[in-house]
Backbone and ligand atoms as CSV (ligand in chain L), in Angstrom:
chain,resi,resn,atom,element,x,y,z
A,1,UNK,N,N,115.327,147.322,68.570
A,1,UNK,CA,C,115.556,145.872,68.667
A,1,UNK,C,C,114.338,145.189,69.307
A,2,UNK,N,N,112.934,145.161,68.418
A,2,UNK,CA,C,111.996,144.678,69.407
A,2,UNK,C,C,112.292,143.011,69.664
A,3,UNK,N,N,112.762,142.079,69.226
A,3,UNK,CA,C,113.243,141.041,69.632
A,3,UNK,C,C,113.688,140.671,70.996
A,4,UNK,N,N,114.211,141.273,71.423
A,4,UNK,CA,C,115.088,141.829,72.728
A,4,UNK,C,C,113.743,142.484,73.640
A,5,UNK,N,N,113.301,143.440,73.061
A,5,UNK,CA,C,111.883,143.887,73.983
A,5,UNK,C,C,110.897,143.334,74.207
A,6,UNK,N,N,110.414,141.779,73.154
A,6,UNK,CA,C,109.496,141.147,73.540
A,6,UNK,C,C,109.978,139.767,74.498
A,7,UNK,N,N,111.488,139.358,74.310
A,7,UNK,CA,C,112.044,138.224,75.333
A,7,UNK,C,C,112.115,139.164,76.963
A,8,UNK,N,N,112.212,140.315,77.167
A,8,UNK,CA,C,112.123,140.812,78.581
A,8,UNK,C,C,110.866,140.588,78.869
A,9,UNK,N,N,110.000,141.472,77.770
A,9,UNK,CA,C,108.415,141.183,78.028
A,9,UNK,C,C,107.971,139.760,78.981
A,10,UNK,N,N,107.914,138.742,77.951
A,10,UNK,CA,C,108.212,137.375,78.130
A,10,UNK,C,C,108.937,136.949,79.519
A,11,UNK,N,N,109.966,137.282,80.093
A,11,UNK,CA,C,110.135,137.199,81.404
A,11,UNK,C,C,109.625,138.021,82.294
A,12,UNK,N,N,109.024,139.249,82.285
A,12,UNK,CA,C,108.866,139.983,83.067
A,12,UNK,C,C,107.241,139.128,83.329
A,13,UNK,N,N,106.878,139.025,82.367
A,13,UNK,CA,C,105.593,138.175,82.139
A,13,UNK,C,C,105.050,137.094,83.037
A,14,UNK,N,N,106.396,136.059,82.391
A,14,UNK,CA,C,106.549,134.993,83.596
A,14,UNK,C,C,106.359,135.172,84.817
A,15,UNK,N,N,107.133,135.920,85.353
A,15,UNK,CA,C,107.411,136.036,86.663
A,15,UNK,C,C,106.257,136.433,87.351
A,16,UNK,N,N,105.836,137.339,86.468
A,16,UNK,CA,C,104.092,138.129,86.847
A,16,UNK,C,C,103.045,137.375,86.962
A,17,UNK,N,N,103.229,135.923,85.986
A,17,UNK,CA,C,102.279,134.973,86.256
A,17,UNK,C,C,102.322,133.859,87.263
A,18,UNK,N,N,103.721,133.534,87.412
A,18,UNK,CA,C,104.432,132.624,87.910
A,18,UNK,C,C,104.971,132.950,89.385
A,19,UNK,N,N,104.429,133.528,90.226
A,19,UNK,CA,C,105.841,134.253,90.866
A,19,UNK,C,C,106.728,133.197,91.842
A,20,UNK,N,N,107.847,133.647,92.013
A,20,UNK,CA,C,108.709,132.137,92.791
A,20,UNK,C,C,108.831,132.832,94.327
A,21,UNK,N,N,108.948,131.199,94.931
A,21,UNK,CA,C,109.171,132.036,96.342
A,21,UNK,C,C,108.001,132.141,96.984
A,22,UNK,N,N,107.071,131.840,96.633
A,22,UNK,CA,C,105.774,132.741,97.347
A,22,UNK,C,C,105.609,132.112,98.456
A,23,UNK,N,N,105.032,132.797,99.527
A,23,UNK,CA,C,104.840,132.056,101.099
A,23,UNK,C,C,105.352,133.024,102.129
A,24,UNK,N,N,105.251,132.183,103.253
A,24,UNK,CA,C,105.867,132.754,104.379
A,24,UNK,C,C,106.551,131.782,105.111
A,25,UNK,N,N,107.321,132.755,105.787
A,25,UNK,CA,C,108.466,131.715,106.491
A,25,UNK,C,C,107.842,132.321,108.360
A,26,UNK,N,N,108.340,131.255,109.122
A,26,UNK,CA,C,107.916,131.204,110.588
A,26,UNK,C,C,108.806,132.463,111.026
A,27,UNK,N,N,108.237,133.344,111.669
A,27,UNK,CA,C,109.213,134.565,112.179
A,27,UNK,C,C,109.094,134.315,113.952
A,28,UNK,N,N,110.348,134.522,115.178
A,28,UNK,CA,C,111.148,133.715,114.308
A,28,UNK,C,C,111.175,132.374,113.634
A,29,UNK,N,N,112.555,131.982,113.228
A,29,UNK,CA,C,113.490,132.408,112.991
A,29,UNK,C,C,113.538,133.716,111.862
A,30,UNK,N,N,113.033,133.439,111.215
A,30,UNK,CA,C,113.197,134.357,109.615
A,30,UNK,C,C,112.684,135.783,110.525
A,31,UNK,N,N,113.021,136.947,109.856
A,31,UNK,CA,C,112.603,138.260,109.572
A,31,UNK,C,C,111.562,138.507,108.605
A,32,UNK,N,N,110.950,139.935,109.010
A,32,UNK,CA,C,110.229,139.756,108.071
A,32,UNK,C,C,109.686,141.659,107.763
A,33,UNK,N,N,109.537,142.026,106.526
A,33,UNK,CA,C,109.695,143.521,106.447
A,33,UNK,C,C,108.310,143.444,105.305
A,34,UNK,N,N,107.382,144.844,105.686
A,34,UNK,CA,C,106.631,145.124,104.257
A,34,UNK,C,C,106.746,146.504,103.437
A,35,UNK,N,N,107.046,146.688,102.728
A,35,UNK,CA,C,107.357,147.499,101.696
A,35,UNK,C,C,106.127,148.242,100.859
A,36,UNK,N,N,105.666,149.516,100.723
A,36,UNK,CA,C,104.761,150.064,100.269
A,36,UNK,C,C,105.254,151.031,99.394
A,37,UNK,N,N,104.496,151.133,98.301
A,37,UNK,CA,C,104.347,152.115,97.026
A,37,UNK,C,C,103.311,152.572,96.967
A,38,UNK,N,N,102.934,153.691,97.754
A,38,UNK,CA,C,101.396,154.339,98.032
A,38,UNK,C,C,101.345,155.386,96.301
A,39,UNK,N,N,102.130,155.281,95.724
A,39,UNK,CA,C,102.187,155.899,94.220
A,39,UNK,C,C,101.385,154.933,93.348
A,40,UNK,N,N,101.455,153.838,93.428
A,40,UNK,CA,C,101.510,152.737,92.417
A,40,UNK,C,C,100.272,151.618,93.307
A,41,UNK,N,N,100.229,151.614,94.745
A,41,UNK,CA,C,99.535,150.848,95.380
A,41,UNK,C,C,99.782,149.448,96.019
A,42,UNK,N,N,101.222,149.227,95.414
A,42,UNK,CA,C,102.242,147.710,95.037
A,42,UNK,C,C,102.388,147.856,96.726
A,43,UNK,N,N,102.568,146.548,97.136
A,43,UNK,CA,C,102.429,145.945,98.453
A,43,UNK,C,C,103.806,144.643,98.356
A,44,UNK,N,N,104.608,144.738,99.326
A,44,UNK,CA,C,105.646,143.599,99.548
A,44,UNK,C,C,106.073,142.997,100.436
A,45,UNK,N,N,105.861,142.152,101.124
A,45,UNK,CA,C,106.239,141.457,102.485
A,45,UNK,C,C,107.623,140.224,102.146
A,46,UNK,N,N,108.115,140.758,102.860
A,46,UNK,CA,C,109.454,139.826,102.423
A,46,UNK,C,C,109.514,138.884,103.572
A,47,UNK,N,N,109.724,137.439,103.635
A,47,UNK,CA,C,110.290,136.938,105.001
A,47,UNK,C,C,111.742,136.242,104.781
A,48,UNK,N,N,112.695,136.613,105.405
A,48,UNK,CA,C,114.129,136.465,105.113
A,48,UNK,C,C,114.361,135.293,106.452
A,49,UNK,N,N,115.399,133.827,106.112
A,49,UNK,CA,C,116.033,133.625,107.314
A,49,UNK,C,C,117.451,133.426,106.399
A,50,UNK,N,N,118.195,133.759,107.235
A,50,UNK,CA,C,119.548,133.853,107.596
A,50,UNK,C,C,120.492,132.544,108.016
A,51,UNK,N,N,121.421,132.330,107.496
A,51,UNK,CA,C,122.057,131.222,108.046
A,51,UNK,C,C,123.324,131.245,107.540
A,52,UNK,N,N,124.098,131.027,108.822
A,52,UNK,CA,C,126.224,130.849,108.488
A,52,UNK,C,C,126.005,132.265,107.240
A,53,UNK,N,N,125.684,132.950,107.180
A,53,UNK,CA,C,126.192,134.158,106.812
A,53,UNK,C,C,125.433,134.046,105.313
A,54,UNK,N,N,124.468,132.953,104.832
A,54,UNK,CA,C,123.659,132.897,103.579
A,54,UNK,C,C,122.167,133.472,103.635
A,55,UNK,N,N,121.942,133.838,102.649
A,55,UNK,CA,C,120.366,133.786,102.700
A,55,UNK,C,C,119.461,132.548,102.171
A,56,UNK,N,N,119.948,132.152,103.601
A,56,UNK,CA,C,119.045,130.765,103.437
A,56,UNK,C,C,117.594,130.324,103.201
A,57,UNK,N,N,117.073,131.420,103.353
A,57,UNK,CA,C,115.589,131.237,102.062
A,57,UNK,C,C,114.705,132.795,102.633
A,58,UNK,N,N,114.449,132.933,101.185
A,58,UNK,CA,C,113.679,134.253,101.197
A,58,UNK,C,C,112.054,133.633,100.349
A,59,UNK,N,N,110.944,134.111,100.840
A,59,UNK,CA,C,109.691,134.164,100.531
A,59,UNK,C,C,109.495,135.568,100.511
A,60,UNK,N,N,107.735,135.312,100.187
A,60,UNK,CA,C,107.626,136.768,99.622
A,60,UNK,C,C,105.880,136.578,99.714
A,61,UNK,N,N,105.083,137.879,100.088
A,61,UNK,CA,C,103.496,137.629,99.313
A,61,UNK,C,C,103.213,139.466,99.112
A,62,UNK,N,N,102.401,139.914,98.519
A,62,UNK,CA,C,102.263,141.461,98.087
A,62,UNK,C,C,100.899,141.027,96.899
A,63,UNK,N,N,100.664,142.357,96.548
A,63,UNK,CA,C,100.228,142.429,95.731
A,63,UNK,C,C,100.325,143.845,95.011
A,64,UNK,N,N,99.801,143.698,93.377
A,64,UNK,CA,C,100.607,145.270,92.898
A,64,UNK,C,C,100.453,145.266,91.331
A,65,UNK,N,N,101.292,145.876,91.067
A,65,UNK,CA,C,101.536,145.810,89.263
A,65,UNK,C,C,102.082,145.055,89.096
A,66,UNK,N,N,102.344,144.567,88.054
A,66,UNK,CA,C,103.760,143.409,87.145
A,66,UNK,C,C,104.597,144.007,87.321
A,67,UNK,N,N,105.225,145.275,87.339
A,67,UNK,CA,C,106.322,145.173,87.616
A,67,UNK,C,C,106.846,145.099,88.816
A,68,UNK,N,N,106.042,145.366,89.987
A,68,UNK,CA,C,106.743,145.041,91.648
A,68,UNK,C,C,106.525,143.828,91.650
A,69,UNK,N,N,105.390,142.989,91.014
A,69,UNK,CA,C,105.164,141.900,91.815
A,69,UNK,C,C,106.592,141.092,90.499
A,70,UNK,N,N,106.790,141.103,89.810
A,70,UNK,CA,C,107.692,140.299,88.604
A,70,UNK,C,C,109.201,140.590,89.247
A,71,UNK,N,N,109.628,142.213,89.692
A,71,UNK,CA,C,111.053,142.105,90.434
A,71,UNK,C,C,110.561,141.709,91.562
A,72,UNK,N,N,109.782,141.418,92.380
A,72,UNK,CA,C,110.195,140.850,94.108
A,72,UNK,C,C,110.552,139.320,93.601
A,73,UNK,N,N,109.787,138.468,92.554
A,73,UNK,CA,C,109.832,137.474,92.196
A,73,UNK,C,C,111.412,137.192,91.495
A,74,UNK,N,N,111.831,137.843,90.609
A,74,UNK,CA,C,113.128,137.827,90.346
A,74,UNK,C,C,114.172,138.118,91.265
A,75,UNK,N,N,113.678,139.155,92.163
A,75,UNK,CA,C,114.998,139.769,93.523
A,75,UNK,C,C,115.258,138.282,93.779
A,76,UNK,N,N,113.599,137.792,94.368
A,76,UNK,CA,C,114.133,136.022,95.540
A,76,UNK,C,C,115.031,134.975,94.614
A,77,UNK,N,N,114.722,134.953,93.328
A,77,UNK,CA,C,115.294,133.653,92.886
A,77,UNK,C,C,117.184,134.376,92.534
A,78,UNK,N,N,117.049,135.728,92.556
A,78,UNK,CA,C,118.845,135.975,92.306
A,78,UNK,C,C,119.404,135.934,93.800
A,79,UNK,N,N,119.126,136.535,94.860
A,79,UNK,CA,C,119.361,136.318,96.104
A,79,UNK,C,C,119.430,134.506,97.099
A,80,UNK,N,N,118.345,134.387,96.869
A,80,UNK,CA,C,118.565,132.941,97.380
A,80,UNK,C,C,119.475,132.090,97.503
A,81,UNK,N,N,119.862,131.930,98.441
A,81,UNK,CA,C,120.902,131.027,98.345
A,81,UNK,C,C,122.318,131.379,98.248
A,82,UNK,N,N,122.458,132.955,98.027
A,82,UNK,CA,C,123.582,133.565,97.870
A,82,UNK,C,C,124.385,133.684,99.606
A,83,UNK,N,N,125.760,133.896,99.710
A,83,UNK,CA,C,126.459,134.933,100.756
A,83,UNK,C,C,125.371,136.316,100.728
A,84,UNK,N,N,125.034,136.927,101.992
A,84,UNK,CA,C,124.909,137.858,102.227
A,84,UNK,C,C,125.615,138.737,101.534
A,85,UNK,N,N,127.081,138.861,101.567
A,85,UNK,CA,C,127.645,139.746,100.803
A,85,UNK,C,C,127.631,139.961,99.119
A,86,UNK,N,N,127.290,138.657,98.694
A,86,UNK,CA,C,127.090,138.712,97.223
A,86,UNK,C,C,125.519,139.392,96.692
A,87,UNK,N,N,124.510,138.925,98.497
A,87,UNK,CA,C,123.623,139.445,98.000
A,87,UNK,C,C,123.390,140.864,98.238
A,88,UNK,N,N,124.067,141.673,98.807
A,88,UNK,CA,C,124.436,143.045,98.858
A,88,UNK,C,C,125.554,143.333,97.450
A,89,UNK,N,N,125.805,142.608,96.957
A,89,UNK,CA,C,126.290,143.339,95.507
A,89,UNK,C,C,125.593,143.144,94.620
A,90,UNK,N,N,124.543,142.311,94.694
A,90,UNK,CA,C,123.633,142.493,93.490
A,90,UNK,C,C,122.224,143.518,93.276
A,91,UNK,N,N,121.987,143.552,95.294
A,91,UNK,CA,C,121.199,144.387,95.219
A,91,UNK,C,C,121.559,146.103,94.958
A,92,UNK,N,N,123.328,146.016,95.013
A,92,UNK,CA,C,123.839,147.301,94.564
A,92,UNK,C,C,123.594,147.344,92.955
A,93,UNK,N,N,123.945,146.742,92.520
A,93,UNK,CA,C,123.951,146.593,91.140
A,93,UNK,C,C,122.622,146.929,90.438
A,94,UNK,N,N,121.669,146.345,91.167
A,94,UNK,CA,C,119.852,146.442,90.579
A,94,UNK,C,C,120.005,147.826,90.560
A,95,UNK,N,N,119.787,148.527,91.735
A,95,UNK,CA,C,119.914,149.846,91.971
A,95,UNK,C,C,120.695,151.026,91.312
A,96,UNK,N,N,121.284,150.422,90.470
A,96,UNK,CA,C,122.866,151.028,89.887
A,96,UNK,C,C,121.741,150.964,88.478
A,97,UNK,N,N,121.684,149.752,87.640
A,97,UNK,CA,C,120.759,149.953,86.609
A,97,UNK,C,C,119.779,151.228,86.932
A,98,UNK,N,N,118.843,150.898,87.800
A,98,UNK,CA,C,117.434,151.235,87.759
A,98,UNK,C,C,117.533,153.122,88.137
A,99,UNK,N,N,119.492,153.604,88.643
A,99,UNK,CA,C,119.114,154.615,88.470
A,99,UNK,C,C,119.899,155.415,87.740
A,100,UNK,N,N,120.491,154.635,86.458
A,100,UNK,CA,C,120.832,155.587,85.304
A,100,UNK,C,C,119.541,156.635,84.596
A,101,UNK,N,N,120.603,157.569,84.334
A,101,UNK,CA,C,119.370,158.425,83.405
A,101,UNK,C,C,118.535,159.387,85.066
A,102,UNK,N,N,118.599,158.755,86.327
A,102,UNK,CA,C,117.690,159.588,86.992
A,102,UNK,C,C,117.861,160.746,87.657
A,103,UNK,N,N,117.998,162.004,87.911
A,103,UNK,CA,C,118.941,162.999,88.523
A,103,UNK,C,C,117.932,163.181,89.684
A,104,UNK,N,N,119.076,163.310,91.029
A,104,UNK,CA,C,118.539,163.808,92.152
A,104,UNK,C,C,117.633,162.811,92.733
A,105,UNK,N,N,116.662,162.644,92.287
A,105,UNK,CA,C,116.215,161.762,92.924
A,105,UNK,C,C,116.130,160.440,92.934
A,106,UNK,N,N,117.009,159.451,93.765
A,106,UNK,CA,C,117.689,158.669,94.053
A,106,UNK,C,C,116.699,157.695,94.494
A,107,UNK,N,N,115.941,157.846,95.559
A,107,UNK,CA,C,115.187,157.208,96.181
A,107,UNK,C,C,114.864,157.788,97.558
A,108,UNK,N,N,114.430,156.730,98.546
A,108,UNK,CA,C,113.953,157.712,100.209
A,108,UNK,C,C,115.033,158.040,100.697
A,109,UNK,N,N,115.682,159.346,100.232
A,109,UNK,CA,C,116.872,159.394,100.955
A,109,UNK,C,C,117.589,158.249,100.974
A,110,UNK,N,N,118.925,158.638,101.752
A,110,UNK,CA,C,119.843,158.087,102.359
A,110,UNK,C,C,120.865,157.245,100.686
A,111,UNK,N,N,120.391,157.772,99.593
A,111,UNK,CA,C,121.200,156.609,99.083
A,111,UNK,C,C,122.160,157.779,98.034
A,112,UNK,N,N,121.899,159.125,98.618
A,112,UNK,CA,C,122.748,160.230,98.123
A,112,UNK,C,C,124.594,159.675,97.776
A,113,UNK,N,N,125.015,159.186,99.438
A,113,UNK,CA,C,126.146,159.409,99.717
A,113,UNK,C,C,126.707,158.068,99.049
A,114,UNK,N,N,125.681,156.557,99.068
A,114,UNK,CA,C,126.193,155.463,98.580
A,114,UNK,C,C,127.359,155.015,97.902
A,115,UNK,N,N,128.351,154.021,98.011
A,115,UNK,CA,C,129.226,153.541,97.130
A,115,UNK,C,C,129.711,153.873,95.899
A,116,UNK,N,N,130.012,153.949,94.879
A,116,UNK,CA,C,130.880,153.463,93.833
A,116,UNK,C,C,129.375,152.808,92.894
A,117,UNK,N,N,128.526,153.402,92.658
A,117,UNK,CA,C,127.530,152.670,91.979
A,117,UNK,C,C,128.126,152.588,90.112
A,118,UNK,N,N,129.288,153.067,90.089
A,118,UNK,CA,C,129.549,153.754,88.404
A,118,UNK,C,C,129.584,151.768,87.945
A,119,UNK,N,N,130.673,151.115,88.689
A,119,UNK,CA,C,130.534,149.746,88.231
A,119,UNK,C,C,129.979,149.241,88.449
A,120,UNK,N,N,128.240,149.664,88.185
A,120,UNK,CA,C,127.500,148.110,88.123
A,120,UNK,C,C,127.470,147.122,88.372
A,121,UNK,N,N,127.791,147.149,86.590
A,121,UNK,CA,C,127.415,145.769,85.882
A,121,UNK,C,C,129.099,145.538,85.627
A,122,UNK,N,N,129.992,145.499,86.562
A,122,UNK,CA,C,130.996,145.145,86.234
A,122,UNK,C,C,131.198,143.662,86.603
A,123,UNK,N,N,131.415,143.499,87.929
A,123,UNK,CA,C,131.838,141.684,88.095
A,123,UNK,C,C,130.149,141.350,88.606
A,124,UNK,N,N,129.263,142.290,88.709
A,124,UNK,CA,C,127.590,141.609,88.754
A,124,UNK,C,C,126.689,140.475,87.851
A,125,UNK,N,N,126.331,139.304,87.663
A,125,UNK,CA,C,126.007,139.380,86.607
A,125,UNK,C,C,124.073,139.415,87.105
A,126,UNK,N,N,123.712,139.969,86.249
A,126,UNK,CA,C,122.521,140.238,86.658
A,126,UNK,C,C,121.118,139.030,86.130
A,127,UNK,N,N,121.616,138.524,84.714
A,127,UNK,CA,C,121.233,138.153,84.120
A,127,UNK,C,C,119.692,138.342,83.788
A,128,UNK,N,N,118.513,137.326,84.357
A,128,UNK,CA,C,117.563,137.988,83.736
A,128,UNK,C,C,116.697,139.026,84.271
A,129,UNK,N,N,117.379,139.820,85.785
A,129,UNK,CA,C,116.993,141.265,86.254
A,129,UNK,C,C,117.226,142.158,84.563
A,130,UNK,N,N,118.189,141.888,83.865
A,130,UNK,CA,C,118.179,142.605,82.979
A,130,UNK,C,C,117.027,143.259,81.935
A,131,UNK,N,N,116.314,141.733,82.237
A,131,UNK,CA,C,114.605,142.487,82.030
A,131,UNK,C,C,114.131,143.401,82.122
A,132,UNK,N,N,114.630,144.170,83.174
A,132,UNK,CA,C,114.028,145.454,83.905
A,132,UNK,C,C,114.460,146.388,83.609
A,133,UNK,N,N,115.519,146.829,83.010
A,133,UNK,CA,C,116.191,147.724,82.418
A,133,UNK,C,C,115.683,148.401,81.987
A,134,UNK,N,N,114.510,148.488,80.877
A,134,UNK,CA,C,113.366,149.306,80.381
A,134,UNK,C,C,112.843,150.282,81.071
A,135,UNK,N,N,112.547,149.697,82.515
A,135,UNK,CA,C,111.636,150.542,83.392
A,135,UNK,C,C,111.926,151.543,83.308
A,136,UNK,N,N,113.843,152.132,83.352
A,136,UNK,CA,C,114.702,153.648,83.875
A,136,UNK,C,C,113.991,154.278,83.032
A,137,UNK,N,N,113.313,154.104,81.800
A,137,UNK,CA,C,112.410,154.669,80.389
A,137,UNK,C,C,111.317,155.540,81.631
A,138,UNK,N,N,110.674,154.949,82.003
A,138,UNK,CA,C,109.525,155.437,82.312
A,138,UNK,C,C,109.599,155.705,84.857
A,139,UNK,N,N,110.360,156.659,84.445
A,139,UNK,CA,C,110.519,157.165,86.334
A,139,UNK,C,C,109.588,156.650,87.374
A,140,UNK,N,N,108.139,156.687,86.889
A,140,UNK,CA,C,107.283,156.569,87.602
A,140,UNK,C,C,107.306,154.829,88.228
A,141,UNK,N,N,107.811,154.025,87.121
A,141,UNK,CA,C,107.566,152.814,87.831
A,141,UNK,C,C,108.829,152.603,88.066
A,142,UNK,N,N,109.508,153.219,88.167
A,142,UNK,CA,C,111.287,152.682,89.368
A,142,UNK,C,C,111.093,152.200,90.703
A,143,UNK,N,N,109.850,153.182,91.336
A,143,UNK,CA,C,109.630,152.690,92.359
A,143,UNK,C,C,109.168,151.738,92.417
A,144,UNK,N,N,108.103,151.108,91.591
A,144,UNK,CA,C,107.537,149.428,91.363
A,144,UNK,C,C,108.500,148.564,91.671
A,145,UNK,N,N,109.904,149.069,90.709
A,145,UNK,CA,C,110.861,147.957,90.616
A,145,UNK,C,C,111.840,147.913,91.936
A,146,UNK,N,N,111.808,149.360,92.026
A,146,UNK,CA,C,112.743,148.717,93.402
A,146,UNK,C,C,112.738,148.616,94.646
A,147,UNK,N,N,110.894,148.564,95.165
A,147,UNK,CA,C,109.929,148.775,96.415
A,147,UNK,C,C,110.558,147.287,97.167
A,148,UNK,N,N,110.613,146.203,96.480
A,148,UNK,CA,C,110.837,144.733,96.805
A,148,UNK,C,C,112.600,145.013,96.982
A,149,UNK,N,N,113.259,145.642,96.781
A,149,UNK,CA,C,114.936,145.650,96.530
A,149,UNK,C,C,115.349,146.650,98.337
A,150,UNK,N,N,114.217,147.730,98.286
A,150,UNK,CA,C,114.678,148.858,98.843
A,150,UNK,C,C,114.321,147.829,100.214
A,151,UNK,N,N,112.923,146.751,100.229
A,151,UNK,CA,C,112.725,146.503,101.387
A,151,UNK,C,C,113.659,145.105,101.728
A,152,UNK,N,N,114.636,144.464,100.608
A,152,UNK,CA,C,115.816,143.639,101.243
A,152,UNK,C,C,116.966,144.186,102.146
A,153,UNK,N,N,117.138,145.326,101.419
A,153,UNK,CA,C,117.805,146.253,102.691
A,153,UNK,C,C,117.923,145.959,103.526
A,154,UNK,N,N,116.407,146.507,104.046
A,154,UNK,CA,C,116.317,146.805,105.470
A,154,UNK,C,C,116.413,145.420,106.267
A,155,UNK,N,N,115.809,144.189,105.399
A,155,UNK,CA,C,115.862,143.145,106.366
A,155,UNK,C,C,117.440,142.617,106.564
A,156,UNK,N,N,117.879,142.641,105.375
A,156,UNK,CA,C,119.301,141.940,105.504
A,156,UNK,C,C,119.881,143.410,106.808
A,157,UNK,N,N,119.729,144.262,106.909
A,157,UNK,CA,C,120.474,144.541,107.853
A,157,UNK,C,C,120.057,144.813,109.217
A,158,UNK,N,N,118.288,144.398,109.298
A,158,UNK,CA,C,117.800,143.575,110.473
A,158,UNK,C,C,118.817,142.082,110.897
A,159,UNK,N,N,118.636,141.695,109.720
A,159,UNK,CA,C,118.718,139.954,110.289
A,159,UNK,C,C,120.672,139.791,109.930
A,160,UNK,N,N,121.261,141.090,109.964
A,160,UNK,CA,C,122.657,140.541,110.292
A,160,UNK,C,C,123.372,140.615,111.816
L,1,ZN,ZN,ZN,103.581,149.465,90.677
């Protein structure tokens, strides 16, 4: 279905040219975490602030391949603005895509024992993360895609 493979292209594209979010936020208030892919070279600084239980604005600056720098750019604009908790189900969900097809190795540890990842894409909607879907094709850049995801983590559970 290359139709379908050149409209992801096309967003993944965008985002790579375009990226949203970019900046920094004053720490405090905001948090702020950097994320490395010494495989790939991809660089991610996230600055998160927090508010009444939202993620009341996430920025971002790195540098890298299209595909870390295109998902940190897509992570901020699906997160933003969300409940914390919604944004912990989507970042389950990314993760749930990105590791069909992968055996054993999951990521840096710790994500062995994780949740219920079988439903996804059940009440998630991912929409145009779906872009990324391709990547599970090729192992080596999973980590690209989910260097910017693995380092929301850590901040959202800094800054709760
Ligand atoms: Zn990369």
């Amino acid at each position: 279905m290359p139709g379908l493979e050149d409209l992801y292209r096309e967003i993944i594209l965008d985002h790579y040219r375009h990226p949203r979010n970019r900046g920094e936020l004053p720490v405090p208030p905001a948090h702020t975490e950097t994320g490395y892919n010494p495989l790939c070279g991809d660089e991610i600084t996230l600055y998160l602030r927090v508010e009444d239980g939202m993620v009341a604005d996430l920025t971002l600056t790195g540098q890298g391949c299209s595909i870390s720098q295109a998902s940190a750019s897509m992570m901020s604009t699906a997160v933003k603005g969300k409940p914390i908790e919604e944004a912990h189900q989507i970042v389950r969900a990314f993760k749930a895509m990105m590791s069909l097809h992968v055996d054993g190795t999951g990521g840096e540890g710790g994500v062995q024992g994780e949740e219920t990842t079988r439903s996804g894409n059940g009440q998630v909607k991912l929409g145009d993360l779906e872009a990324l879907r391709g990547v599970v094709k090729f192992p080596i850049r999973i980590k690209c895609a989910t260097l910017s995801w693995n380092t929301l983590i850590q901040l959202l559970d800094e800054a709760a």
